[in-house]
Every structure is written in C-alpha cells, then in structure tokens.
MDAnalysis code that builds the backbone (N, CA, C; Angstrom):
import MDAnalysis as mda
import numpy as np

u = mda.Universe.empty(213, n_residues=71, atom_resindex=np.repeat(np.arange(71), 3), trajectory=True)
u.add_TopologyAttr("name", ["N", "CA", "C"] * 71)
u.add_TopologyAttr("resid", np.arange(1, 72))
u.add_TopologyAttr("resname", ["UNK", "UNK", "UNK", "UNK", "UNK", "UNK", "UNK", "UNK", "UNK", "UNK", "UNK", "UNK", "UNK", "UNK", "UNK", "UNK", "UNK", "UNK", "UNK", "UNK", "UNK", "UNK", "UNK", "UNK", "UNK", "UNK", "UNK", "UNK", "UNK", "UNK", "UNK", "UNK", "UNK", "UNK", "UNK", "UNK", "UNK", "UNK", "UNK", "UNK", "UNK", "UNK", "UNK", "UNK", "UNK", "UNK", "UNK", "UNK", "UNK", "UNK", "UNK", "UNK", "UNK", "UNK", "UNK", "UNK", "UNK", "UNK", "UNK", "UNK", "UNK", "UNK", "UNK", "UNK", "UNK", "UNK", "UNK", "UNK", "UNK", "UNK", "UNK"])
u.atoms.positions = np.array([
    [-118.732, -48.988, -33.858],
    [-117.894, -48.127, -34.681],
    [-117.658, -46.807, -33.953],
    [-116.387, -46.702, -33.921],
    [-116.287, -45.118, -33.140],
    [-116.161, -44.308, -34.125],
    [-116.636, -42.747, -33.947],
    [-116.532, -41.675, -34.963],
    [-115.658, -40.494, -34.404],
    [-115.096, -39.862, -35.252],
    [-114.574, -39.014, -35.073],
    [-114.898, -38.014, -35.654],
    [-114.600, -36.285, -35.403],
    [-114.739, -35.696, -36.223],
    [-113.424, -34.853, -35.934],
    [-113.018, -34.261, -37.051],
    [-111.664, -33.395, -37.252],
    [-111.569, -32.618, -38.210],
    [-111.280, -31.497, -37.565],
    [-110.892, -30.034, -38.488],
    [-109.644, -30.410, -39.625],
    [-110.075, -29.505, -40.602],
    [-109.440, -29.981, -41.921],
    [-109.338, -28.058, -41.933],
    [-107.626, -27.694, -42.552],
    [-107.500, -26.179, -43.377],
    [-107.037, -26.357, -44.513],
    [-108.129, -25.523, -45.311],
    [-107.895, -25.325, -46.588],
    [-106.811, -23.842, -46.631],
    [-106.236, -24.319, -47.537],
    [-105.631, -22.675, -47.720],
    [-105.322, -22.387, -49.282],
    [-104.971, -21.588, -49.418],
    [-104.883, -21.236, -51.035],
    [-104.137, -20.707, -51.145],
    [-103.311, -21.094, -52.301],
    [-101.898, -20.589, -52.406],
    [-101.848, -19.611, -53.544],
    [-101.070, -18.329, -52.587],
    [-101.129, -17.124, -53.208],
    [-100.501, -17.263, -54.574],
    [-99.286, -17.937, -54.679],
    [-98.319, -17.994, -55.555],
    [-98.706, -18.637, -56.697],
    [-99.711, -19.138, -56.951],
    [-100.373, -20.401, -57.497],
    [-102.028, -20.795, -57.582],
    [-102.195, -20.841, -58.764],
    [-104.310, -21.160, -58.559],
    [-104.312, -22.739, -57.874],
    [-103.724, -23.018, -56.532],
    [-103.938, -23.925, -56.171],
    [-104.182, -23.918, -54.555],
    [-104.694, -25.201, -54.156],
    [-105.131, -25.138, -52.645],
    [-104.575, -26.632, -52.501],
    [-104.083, -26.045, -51.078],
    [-103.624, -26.766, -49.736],
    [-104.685, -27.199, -48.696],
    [-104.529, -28.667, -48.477],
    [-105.506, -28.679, -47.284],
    [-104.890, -29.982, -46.467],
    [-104.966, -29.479, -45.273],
    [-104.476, -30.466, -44.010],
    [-104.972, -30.547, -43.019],
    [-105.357, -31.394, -42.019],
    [-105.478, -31.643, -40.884],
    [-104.694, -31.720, -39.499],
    [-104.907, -31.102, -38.891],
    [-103.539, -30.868, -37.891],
    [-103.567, -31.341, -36.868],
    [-104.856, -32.147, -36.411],
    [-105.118, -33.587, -35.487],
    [-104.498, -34.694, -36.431],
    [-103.809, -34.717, -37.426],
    [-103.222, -35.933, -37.648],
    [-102.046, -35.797, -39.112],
    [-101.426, -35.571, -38.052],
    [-99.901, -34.946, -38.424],
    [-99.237, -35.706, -39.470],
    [-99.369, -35.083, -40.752],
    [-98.521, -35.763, -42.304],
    [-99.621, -35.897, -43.060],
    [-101.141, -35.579, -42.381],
    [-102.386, -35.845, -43.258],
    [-102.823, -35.011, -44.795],
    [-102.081, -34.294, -45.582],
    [-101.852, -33.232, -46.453],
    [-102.017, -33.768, -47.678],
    [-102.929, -32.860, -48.807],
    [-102.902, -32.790, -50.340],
    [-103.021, -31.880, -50.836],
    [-102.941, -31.340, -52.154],
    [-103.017, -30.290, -52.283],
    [-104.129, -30.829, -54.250],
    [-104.730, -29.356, -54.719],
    [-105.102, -29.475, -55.693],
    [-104.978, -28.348, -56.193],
    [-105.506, -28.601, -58.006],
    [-106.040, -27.318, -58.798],
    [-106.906, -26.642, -58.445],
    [-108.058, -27.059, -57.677],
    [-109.156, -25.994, -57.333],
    [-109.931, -26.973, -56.097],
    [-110.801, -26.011, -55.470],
    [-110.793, -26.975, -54.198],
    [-111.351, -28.152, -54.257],
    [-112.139, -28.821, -55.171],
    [-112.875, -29.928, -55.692],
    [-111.506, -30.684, -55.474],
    [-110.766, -30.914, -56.617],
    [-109.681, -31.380, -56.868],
    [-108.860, -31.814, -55.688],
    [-108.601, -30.627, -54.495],
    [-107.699, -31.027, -53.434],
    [-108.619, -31.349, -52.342],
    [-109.835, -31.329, -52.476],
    [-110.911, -32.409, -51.559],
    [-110.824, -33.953, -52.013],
    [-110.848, -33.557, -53.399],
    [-110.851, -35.071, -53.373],
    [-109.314, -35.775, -53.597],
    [-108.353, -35.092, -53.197],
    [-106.795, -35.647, -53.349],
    [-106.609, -35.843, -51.670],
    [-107.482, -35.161, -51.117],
    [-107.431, -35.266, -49.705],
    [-108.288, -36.193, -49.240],
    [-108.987, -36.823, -49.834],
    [-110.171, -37.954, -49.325],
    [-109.216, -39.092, -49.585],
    [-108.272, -39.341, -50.704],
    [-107.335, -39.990, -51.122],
    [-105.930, -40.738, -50.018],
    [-105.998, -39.043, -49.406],
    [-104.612, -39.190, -48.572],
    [-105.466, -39.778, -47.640],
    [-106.140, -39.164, -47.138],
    [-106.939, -39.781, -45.398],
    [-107.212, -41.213, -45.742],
    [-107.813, -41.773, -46.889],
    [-108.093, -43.222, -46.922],
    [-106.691, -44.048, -46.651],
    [-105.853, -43.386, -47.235],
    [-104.274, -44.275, -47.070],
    [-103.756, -43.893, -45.410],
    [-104.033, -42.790, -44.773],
    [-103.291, -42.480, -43.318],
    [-104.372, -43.169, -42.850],
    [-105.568, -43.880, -42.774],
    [-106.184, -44.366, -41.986],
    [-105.587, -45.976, -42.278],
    [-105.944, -46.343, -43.373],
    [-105.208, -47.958, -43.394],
    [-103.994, -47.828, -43.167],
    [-102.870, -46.703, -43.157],
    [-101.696, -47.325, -42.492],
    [-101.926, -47.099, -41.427],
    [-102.581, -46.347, -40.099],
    [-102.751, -46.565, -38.851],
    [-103.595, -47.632, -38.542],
    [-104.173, -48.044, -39.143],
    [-104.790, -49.530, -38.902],
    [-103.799, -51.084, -38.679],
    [-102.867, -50.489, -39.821],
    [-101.878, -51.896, -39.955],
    [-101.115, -51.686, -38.775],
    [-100.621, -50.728, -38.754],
    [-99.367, -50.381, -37.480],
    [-99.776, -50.836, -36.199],
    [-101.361, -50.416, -36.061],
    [-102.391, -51.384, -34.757],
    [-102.176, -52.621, -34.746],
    [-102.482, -53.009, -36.014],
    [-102.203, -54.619, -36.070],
    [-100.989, -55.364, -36.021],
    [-99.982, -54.540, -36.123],
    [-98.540, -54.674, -35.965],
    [-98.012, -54.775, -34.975],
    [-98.968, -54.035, -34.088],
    [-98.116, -53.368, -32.443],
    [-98.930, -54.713, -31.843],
    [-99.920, -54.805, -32.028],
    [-101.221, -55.908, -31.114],
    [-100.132, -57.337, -31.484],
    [-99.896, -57.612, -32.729],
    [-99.094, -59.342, -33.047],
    [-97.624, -58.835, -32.510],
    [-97.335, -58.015, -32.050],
    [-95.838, -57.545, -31.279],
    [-95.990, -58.373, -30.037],
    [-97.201, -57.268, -29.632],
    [-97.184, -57.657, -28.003],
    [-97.347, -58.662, -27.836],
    [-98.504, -59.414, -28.872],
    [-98.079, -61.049, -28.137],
    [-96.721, -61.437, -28.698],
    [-96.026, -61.519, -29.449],
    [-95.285, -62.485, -29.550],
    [-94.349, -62.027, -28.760],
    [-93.953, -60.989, -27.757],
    [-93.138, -60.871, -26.958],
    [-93.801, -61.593, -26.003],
    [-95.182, -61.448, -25.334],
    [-95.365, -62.772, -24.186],
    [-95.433, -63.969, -24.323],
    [-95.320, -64.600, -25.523],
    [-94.884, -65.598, -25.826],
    [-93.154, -66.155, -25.164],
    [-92.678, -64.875, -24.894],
    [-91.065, -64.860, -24.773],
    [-90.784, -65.278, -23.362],
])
C-alpha cells in the first residue's frame, strides 16, 4: 500500500459562519461547511469520491492500453 500525505487549507469565510477547505496537490479536491467539523467531514466525503474516480480512470487508461495492442 503506498501512502501519501497532503496538505489540506482550511479557510473561513469572512462573509459567512462558514469554512472552506481544499487541497491544492489535487486540483478540484474542495468542500465547504457550517463549522469546521461539518466541512471536515464534507471533505472526507469529497476525497473518498476524487480517490475512486482516480482509481477508475487508472482502470480505464490500463483496459485502453491493452485494447489498443490488441490493434
């Protein structure tokens, strides 16, 4: 199993009792909440879904390449 680790910014929005938080090693990774509980865990949410769709797209690109050497 490989691990990673990656910086996550919280920010808090002036305009609003709410927080922003994104990762900027993995670009579109973003949620936001009511309080930071809330947008931790709306953000544990998003990362579970940007990780299974970079998983499928692997698996997409890998049954590509063969079926082009098949060609």
């Amino acid at each position: 199993m490989i691990k990673k680790i990656f910086n996550i910014v919280i920010e808090k929005e002036e305009d609003e009792e709410s927080y922003f938080i994104h990762c900027p090693q993995l670009g579109g990774c973003m949620s936001q909440g009511d309080n930071i509980e809330h947008a931790l865990l709306m953000f544990s949410e998003a990362l579970n879904l940007y990780m299974e769709n970079t998983i499928n797209i692997m698996k997409y690109e890998e049954k590509l390449k063969k079926d082009m050497r098949k060609i």
